[in-house]
N, C-alpha and C positions, 0 to 999 in steps of 0.2 A: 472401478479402475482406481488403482491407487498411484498418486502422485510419484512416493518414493519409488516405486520401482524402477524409475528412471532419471533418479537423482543421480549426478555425479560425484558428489560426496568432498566436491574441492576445497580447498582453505579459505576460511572467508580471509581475504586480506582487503580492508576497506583504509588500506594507506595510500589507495594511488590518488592521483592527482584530481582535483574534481573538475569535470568539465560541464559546465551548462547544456550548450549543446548534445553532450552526449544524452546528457540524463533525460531532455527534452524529447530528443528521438525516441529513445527508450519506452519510455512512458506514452507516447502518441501511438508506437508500432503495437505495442501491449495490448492498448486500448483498441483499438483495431480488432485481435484478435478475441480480448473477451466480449467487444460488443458482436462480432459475427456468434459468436456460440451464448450469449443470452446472458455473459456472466453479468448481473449485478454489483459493483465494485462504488466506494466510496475514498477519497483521499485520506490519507490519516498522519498523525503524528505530526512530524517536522514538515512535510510536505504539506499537508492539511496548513499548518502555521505557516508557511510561507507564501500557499495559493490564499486564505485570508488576511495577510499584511497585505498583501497586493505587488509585495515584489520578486515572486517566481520563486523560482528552487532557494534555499537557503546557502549560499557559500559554503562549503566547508563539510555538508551534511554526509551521510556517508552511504545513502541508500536513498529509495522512495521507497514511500509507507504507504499499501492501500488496505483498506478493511472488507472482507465479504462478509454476510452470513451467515452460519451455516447450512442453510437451503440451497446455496450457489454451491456447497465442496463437490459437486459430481459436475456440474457445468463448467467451471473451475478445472476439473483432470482432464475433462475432455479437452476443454482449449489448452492445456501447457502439455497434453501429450499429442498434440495433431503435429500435422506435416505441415502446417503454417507458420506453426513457433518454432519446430526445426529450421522452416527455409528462412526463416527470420533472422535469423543465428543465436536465439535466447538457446540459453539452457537452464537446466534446472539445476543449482550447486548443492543447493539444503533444504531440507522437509526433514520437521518435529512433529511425527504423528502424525500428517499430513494439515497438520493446522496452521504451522509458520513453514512460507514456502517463502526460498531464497530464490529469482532465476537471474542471472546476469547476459551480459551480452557489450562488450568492452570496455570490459573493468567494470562498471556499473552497476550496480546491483538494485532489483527492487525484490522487498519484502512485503506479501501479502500474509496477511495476518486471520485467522479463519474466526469470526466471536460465535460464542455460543449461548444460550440463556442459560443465567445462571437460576438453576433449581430455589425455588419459593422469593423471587425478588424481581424488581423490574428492571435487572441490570441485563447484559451479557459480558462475556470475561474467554479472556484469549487463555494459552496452555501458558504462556507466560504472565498471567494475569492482570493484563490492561484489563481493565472494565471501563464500560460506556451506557448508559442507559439504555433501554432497549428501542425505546421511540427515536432516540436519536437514528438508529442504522434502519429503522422501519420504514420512517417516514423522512427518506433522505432531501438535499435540499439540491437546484442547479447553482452551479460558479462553472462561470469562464475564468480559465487558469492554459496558461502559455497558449492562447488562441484558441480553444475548444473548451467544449460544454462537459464539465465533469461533473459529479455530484459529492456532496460532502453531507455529512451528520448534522440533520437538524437539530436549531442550538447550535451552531458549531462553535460560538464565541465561546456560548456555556462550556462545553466540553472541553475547550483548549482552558480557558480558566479552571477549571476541575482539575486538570493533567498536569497544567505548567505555574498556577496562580497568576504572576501579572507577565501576562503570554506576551502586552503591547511593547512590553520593554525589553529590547534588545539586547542578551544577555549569556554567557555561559554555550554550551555547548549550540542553540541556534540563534547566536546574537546578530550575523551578519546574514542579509539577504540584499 
């Protein structure tokens, strides 16, 4: 089943106004959906950075960032093409190759990011080329993040120092949480 066949191809416009709340539901309803269909999912990016400061979404941010992968992309089409994500009111706006998938659902957008190993190395590496170690997304780790059990990239300190260098200092585009 492929993701984009049911992409709606809408503008990303990630100017509107951030609301905590929203992004909070967003992300809980999600998560709901990919744990009934089995998906394995990790926090990542700015999000990842803000459920490790300890102070929840980052102000200002303009998405959530989760990581699968690539063993989860069929578990993964199934839950964002079911009647659950429908009745949810997500949609699906963007998928590149079905490996960055955009779905929103008021204003709000979260990006799942597909990694895949990269050929002769112990990395894996997105279409956009994040790379992450591959132990890190293997062997993930639990955080409770906005009252539920999520899991993140073991190392995860490591990997936000890798990505951002000094992640602790509050800075540039996710200085405020």
């Amino acid at each position: 089943m492929k993701i984009s066949s049911i992409a709606t191809n809408h503008a990303w416009d990630a100017s509107g106004i951030f609301n905590r709340e929203t992004y909070e539901k967003n992300l809980l309803d999600f998560k709901l959906i990919l744990d009934k269909y089995n998906v394995r999912f990790c926090l990542a990016f700015g999000t990842l950075l803000g459920a490790i400061r300890g102070d929840g979404f980052i102000e200002g941010d303009t998405d959530t960032d989760l990581l699968v992968a690539e063993e989860e992309n069929e578990r993964l089409a199934e839950a964002i093409c079911s009647q659950e994500f429908r009745d949810a009111g997500f949609k699906v706006i963007r998928t590149i190759y079905d490996e960055l998938i955009t779905v929103s659902r008021n204003d709000a957008y979260i990006d799942v990011s597909v990694f895949r190993k990269k050929p002769g190395s112990d990395m894996m590496i997105t279409l956009d080329r994040h790379t992450i170690k591959e132990y890190m997304v293997r062997e993930p780790q639990k955080i409770i993040f906005i009252g539920q059990e999520f899991l993140i990239p073991k190392d995860a300190e490591l990997y936000l120092e890798e990505k951002y260098g000094d992640w602790k200092t509050k800075s540039g585009r996710h200085a405020t949480t």
